[in-house]
C-alpha positions in Angstrom: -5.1 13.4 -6.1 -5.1 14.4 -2.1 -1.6 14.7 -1.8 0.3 17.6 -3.3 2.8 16.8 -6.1 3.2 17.2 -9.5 2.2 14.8 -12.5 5.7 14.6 -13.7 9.1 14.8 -10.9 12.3 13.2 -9.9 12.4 11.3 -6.9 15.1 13.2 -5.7 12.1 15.6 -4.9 10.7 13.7 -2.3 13.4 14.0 0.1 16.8 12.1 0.9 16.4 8.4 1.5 13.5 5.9 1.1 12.0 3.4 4.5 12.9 0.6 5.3 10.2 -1.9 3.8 9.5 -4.9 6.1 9.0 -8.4 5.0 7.3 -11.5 6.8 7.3 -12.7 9.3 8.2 -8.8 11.2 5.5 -8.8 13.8 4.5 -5.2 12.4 3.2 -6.6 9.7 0.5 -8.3 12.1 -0.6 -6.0 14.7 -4.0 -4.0 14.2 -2.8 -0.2 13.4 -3.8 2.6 15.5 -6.2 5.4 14.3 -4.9 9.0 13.1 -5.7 12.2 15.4 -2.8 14.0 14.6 -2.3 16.3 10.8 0.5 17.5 10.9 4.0 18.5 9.4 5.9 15.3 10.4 2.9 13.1 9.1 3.1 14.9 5.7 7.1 14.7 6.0 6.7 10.9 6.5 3.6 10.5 3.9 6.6 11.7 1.5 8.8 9.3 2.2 6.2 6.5 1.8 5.8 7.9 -1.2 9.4 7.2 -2.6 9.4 4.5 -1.1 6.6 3.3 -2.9 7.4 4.2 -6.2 11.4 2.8 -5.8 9.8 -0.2 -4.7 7.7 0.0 -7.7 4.8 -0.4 -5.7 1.6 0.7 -6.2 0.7 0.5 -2.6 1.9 0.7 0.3 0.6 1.1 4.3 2.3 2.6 7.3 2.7 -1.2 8.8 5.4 -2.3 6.0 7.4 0.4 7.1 7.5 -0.2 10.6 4.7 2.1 11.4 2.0 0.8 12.9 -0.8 3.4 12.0 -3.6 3.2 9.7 -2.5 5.2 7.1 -1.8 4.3 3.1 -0.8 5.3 0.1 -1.5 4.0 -3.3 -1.0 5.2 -7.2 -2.0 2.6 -10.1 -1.4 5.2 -12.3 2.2 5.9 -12.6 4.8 5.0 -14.8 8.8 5.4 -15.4 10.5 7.8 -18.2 11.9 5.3 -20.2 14.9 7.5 -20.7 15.6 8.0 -16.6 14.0 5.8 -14.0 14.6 8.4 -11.6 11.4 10.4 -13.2 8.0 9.4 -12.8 5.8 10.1 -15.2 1.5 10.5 -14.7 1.5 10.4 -11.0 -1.2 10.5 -9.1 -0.1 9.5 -5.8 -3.2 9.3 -2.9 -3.0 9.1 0.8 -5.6 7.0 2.8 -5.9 7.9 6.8 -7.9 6.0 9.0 -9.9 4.2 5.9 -13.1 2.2 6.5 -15.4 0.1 3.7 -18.2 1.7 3.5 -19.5 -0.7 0.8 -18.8 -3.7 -1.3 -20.5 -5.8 -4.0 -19.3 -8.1 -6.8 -16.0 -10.4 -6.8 -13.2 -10.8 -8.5 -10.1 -12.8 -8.7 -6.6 -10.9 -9.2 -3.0 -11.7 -9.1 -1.7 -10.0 -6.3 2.0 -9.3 -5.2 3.1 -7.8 -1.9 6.3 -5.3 -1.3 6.4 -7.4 2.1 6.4 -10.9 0.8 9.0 -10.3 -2.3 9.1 -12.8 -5.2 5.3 -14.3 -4.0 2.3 -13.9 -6.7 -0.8 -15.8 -6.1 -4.8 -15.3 -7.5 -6.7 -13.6 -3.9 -10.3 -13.6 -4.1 -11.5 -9.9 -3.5 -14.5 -7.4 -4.0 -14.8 -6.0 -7.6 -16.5 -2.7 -6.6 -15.8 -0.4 -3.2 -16.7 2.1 -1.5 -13.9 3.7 1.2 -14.4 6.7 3.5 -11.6 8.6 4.6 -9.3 11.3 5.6 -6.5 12.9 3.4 -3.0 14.7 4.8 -5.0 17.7 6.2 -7.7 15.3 8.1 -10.4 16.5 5.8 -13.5 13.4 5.6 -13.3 11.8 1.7 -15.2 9.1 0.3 -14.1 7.4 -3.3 -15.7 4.5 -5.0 -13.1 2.6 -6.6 -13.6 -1.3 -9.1 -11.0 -2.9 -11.1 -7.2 -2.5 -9.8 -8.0 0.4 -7.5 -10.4 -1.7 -5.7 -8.1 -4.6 -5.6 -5.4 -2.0 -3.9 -7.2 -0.7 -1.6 -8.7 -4.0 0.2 -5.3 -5.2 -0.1 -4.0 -2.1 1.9 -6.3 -1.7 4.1 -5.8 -5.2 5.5 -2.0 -4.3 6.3 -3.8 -1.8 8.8 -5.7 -4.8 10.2 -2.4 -7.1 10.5 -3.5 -9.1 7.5 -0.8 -10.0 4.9 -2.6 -11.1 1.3 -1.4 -14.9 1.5 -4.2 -15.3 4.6 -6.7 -14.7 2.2 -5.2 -18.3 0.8 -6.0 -21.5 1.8 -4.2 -22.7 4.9 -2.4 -25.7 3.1 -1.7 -22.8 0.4 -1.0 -20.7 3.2 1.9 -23.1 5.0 2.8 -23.8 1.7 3.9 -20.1 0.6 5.3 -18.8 4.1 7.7 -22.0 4.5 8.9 -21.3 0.5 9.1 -17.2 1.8 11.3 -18.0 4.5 13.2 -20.7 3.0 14.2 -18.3 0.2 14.6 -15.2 2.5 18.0 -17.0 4.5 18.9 -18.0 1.0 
């Protein structure tokens, strides 16, 4: 964990209210995010709040893009779960902060249901890299690398391309494609 909070809390913890999450088609969701030179209290303060927001959303992901930010910055946690008593606890988090993130190295494939906090309601099979490797810098700007396979590697190509304005449905077909944005939208003035 690169981020500083304890294995069991209340959300409450993490400050007042969570972000706004944006769906498609917000054009934040498709602009290249810019790098990270700054470390400092207000990125930490708003790292927090991505992380309720992640974990009310039930997420286990979400970049700076889907809330309206467009800097290349993530966090993820495939880890966590709900006390089944109060949903207001997490239980076995392990929340992790990506800043400025770059593939270092991919090999194999895999095929994985993927849903996305910005497209609501939408599942679909994307084609993706079974094994990664990301470099990157945590809340204090310090270099990491992690090698991640499985779900973790399936979260963090699919986060990372929110940083480069690519939303998981582009990874479709385009007849797929047309098809799933038109149903989106239709649904989303419903």
């Amino acid at each position: 964990m690169n981020f500083e909070i304890k294995n069991t809390f209340n959300l409450d913890e993490l400050g007042p209210k969570p972000l706004k999450i944006y769906t498609y088609p917000a054009p934040v969701l498709k602009t290249i995010a810019k790098e990270i030179t700054e470390f400092d209290q207000s990125l930490k303060e708003f790292v927090s709040k991505m992380i309720k927001t992640m974990y009310l959303s039930r997420g286990i992901g979400l970049a700076a893009p889907q809330v309206g930010e467009s800097i290349r910055l993530f966090v993820s946690d495939i880890n966590f779960d709900f006390d089944e008593e109060n949903d207001e606890v997490i239980i076995n988090a392990s929340p992790e902060v990506f800043i400025n993130p770059i593939i270092t190295k991919k090999s194999g494939e895999t095929i994985y249901e993927e849903g996305c906090l910005s497209f609501p309601g939408i599942y679909e099979k994307v084609k993706r890299a079974e094994k990664i490797t990301m470099s990157f810098q945590d809340i204090n700007g310090n270099k990491k690398e992690i090698e991640a396979d499985g779900l973790e590697a399936i979260c963090l190509q699919h986060e990372l391309d929110h940083l480069n304005g690519i939303v998981f449905i582009e990874k479709l077909s385009p007849l797929k494609q047309s098809f799933l944005k038109k149903k989106f939208l239709k649904n989303k003035k419903k």
